[in-house]
N, C-alpha and C positions, 0 to 999 in steps of 0.2 A: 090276560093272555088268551089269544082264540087259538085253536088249534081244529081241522077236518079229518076225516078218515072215515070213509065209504068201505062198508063191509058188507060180510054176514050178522044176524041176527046173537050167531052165536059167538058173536067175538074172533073169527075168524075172518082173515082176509078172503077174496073173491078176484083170480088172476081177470076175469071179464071187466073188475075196473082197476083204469089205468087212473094214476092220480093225476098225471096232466089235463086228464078231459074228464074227472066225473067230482075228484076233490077240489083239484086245484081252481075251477071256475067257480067250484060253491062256497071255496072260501073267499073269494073277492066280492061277490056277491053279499055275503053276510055282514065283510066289512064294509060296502057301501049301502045296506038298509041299516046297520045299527050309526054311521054318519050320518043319513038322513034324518032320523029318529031324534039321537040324539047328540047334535052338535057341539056338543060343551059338556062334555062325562066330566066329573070332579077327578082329580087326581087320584091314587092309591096313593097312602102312605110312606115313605122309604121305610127298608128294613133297617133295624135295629142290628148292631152286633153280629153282623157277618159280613167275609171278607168282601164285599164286593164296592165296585169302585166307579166314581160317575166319565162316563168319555166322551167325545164327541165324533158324530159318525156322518156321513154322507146322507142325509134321508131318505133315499129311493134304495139306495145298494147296502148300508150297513157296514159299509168299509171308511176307513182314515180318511176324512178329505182329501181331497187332491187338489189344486187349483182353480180345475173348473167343475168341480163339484156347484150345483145350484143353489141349494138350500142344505142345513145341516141340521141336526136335532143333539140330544143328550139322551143315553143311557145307562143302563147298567153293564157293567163287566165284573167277570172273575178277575184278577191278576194272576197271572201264569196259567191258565187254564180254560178263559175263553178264545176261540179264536179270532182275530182282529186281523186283516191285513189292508193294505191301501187301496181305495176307494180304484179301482181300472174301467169301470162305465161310461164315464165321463170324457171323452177325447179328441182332441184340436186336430181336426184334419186341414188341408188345404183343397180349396171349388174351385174348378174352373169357370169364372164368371159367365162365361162363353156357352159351356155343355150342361154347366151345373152337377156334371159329375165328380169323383176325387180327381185330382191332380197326381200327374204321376209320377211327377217331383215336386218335393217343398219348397223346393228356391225357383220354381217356373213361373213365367210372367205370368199377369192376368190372372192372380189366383186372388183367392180372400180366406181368411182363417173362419171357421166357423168348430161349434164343439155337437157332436153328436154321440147317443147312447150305442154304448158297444154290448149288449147282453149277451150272455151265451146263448146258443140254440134250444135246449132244453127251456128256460125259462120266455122267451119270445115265443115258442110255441103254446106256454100255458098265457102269457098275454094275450094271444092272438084269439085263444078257445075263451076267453073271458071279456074281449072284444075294447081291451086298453091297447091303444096308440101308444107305439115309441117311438123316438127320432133315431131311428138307425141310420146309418151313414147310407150315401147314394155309392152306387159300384164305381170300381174304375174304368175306365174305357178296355176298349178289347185289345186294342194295341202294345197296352202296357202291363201284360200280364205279369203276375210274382211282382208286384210293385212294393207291397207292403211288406218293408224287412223287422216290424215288431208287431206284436199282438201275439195273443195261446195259441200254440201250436191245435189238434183236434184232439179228444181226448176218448180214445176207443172206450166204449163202456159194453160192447155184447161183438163178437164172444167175449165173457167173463174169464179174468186170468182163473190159470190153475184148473178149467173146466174140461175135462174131455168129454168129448161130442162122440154118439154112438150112432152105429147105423146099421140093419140088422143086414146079414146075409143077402137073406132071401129078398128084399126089398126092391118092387118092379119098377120103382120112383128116385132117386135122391133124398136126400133128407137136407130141408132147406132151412138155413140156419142166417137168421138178419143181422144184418151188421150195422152198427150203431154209434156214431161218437158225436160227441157235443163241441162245435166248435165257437171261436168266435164271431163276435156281434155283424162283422165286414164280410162273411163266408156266403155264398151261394150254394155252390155245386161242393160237393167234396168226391174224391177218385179212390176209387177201390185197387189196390195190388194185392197179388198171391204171390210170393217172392218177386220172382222178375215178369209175372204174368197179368198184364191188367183188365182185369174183371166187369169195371162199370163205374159207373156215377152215379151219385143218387143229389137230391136237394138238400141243403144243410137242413137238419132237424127229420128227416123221414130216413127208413131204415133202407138199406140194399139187400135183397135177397138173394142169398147164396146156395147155390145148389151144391153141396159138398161131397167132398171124395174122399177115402178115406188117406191116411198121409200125419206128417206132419209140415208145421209152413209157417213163413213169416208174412202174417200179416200188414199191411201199410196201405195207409188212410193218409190222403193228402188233399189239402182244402183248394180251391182255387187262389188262393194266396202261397202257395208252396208253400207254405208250412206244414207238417208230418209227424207221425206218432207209427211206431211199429208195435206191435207184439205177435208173438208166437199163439199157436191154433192147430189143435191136435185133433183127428178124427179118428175113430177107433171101427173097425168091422168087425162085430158080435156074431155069433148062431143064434 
């Protein structure tokens, strides 16, 4: 097992690194000098007498096969207590022969099937700082916007549920609070709303900065595939 974690000396973390840009390149990094080194590691052992159980996984993703998964490896699992779901990277779009972009319907002429990596935004961005290529899907045309009626909606991760947001009185600035959600592999642009109020754009994987008021709001995050994820975001004014 390798495992990274970029800190302090004293066992403390250090908010100045972020693990997408200071761990997460150093561990791909270490697994491609200990591949070079050494090509053909001997096996470990299996454990002996515990519950664990052999499955087979996607190789790249870690998830159940799917169909056009590439290649598949074997590992270990708990039963009932690892978690395992289906293989979703892997996915058969339709090209326009023509644009070579998606197609905007499955059943339109002139297309070709082909299978591209769908990653979320959060892990393509630690690709990107460690400088691995994926086969992401090509965009749709502009005409055919909200095309795509499946794939993960975006998944707000900052503001953090349950958090309230403070901002002092006296404050001659805003207090600006980024806004963050990971979507999927086909996303570009993702839209920012304050209830019914639209705030901005940012690019899938970089934050939106929000200059905040005090209030409470329903936040909504919508990808350029109209797909959306709402939550609520409370800002409090202190002395």
């Amino acid at each position: 097992m390798l495992a990274v974690w970029v800190g302090n000396f004293d066992g403390e973390g250090d908010p100045a690194f972020v693990g997408r840009k200071a761990a997460g390149p150093l561990f791909f990094r270490i697994v491609d000098a200990i591949a070079a080194i050494s090509p053909a590691l001997p096996k470990l052992p299996g454990p002996k007498g515990l519950n664990l159980r052999r499955v087979k996984v996607c190789a790249a993703s870690g998830g159940i096969p799917g169909p056009f998964c590439p290649s598949t490896v074997m590992t270990w699992f708990i039963p009932g207590v690892s978690p395992i779901e289906p293989d979703t990277v892997y996915r058969q779009v339709r090209i326009d022969v023509r644009t070579g972009q998606r197609a905007c319907s499955p059943d339109a002429p002139g297309t070709r099937a082909e299978v591209f990596e769908f990653w979320p935004s959060d892990l393509l961005e630690i690709f990107r700082e460690a400088d691995i290529p994926r086969r992401v899907p090509p965009p749709y045309p502009p005409h055919c916007a909200y095309a795509s009626a499946t794939g993960a909606p975006p998944e707000i991760t900052s503001p953090r549920v349950g958090i309230v947001y403070t901002m002092r009185a006296g404050e001659t600035s805003r207090k600006t609070i980024p806004l963050r959600a990971v979507t999927d592999g086909d996303v570009r642009q993702i839209y920012w709303f304050l209830d019914t109020r639209y705030l901005g754009h940012s690019r899938a994987g970089t934050p939106f900065f929000w200059r905040a008021e005090p209030g409470r709001f329903t936040l909504r995050a919508v990808d350029d595939q109209g797909r959306s994820q709402s939550r609520e975001v409370r800002v409090a004014r202190v002395d």
